[in-house]
C-alpha positions in Angstrom: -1.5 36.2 28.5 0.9 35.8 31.6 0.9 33.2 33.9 0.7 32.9 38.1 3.2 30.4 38.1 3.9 26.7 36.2 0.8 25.2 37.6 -1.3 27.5 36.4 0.3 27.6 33.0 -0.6 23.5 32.7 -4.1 24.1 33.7 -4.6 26.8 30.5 -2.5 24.7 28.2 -4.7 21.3 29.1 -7.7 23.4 27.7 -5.7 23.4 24.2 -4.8 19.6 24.6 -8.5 19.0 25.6 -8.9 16.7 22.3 -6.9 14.1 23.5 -8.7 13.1 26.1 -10.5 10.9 24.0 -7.6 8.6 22.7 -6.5 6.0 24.3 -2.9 5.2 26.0 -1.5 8.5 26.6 1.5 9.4 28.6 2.3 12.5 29.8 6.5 13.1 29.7 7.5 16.3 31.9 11.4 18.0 31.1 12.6 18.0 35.0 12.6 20.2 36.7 10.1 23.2 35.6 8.0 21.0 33.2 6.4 19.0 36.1 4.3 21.3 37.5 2.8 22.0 33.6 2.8 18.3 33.0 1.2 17.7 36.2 -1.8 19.5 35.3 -2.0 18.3 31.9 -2.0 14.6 33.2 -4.9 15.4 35.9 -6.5 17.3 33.1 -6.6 14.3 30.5 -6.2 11.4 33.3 -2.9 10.7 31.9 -0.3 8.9 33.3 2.9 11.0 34.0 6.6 11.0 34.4 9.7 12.8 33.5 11.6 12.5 30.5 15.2 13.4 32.2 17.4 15.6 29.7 20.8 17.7 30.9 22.4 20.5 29.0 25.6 20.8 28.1 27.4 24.1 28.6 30.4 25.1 27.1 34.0 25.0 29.2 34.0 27.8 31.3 30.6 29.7 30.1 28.1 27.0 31.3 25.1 29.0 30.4 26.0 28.4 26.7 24.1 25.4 25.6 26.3 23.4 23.0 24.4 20.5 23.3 22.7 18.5 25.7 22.5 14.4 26.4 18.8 12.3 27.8 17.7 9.4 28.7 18.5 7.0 26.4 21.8 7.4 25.9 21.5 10.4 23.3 23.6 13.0 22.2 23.0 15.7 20.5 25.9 18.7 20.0 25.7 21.8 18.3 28.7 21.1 15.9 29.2 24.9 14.2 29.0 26.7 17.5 31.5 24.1 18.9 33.5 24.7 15.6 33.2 28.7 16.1 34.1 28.1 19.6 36.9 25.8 18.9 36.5 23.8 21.9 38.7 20.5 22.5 36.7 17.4 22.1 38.3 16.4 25.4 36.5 19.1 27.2 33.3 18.6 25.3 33.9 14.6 26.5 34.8 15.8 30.3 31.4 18.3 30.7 28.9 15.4 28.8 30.5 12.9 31.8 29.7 15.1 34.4 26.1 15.6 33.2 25.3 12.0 32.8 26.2 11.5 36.4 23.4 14.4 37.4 21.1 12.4 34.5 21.7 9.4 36.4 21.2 10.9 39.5 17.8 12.3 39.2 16.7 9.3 37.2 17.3 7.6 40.9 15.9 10.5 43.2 12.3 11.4 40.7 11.7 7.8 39.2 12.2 6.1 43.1 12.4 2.9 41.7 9.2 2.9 39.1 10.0 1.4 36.1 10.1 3.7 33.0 7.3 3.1 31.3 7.0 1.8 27.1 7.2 4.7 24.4 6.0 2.8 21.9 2.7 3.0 19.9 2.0 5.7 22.4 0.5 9.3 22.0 3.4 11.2 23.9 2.7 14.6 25.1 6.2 16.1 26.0 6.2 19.3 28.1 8.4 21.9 30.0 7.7 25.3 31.1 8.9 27.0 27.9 11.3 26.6 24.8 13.9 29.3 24.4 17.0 27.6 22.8 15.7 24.1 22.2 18.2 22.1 22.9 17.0 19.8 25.6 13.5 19.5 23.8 15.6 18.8 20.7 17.3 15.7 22.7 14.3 14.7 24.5 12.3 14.7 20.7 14.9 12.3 19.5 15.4 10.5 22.3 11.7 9.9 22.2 11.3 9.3 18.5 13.8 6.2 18.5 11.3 4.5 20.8 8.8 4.6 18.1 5.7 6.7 19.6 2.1 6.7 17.9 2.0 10.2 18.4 4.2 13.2 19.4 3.5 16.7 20.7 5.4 18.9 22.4 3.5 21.2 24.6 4.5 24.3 26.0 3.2 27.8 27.8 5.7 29.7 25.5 8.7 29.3 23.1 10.4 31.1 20.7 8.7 31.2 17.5 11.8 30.0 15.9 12.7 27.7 18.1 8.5 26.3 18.0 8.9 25.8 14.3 12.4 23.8 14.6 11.0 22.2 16.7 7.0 21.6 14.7 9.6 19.8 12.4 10.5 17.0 14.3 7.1 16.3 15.8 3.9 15.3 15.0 1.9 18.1 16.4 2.5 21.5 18.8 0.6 23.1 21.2 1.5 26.4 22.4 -0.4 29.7 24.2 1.9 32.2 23.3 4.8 32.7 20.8 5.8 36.4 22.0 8.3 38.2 18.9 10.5 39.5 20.3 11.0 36.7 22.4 13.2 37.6 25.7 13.0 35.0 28.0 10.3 31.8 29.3 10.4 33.8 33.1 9.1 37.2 31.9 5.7 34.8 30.6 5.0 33.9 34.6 4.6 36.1 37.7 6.4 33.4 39.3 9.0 31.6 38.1 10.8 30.4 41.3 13.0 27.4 40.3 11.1 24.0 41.0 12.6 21.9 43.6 13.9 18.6 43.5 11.5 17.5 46.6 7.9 19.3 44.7 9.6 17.2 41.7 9.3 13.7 43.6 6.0 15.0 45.5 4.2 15.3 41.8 5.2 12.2 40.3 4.6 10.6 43.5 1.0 11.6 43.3 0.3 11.2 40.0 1.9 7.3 40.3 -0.6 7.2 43.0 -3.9 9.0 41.3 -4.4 8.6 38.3 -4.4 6.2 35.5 -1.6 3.8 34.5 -0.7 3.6 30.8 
């Protein structure tokens, strides 16, 4: 199963989450920027409030690419501590790159939320989506970012992950839902005939609509 592009991908993964629409108080958190479009269809699909659930990586000093860790809203942290030890990287450094992210956290906090409130976790069913899961680590920091605000519910919903990285992550959850889990797994942009990175503006447009549309939880 491939995918047109991230819209289409929500619309087929809202047919697996179809149960839900029964239950009451459900809010729809979408992993800025490529998880918007898939939660945006999920949250039409189920009438589902949605927002975004704001998580940076962080890269290692001078190979930013390398995930080592990533920080979300919330004030969490999470840090891969034996590829930092295999790495040997300064604390310092690890403290300079985390600073800089949390201004960019901040910053999109201001630009996607434009001034809505973020909106109670708690005794909530959660459905938490991007576009894919290859490493993890900003689902990983969004999951227990989420967690200590004491949800009802959680899944984590995605087009395609890792099967490794699914299962770390079933762990931590209360429930997954997936459409495909390809072994071996290469990358989330080979799953989708477009994968064009999603803009800050179609960001604000989506949530902007949805605030407008569809039901507040």
């Amino acid at each position: 199963m491939f995918f047109t592009d991230r819209r289409d991908a929500g619309r087929r993964l809202a047919i697996k989450l179809a149960s839900q629409r029964s239950k009451k108080h459900i809010l729809v958190l979408a992993l800025p920027r490529g998880g918007v479009p898939v939660g945006y269809e999920i949250a039409r699909s189920l009438n589902a409030y949605l927002d975004c659930f704001i998580v940076r990586k962080i890269g290692a000093p001078g190979n930013p690419e390398l995930a080592i860790g990533a920080i979300a809203t919330g004030g969490i942290r999470i840090l891969n501590e034996p590829l930092i030890k295999e790495l040997d990287i300064p604390r310092n450094l690890i403290d300079k790159v985390t600073q800089y992210e949390a201004v960019e956290l901040e910053r999109r906090e201001t630009l996607f939320r434009r001034g809505r409130e973020f909106l109670r976790i708690e005794n909530k069913t959660i459905i938490l989506v991007d576009d894919g899961l290859a490493t993890g680590a900003s689902m990983t920091a969004a999951v227990l970012a989420i967690k200590n605000q004491r949800p009802k519910h959680l899944i984590v919903a995605v087009p395609v992950a890792s099967p490794e990285t699914l299962r770390e992550i079933g762990k931590r959850v209360d429930e997954t839902a997936c459409l495909q889990t390809p072994e071996p797994f290469w990358s989330v942009g080979s799953w989708y005939a477009d994968f064009t990175q999603t803009t800050d503006q179609e960001v604000k447009f989506l949530l902007d609509d949805a605030a407008r549309n569809w039901a507040a939880a």
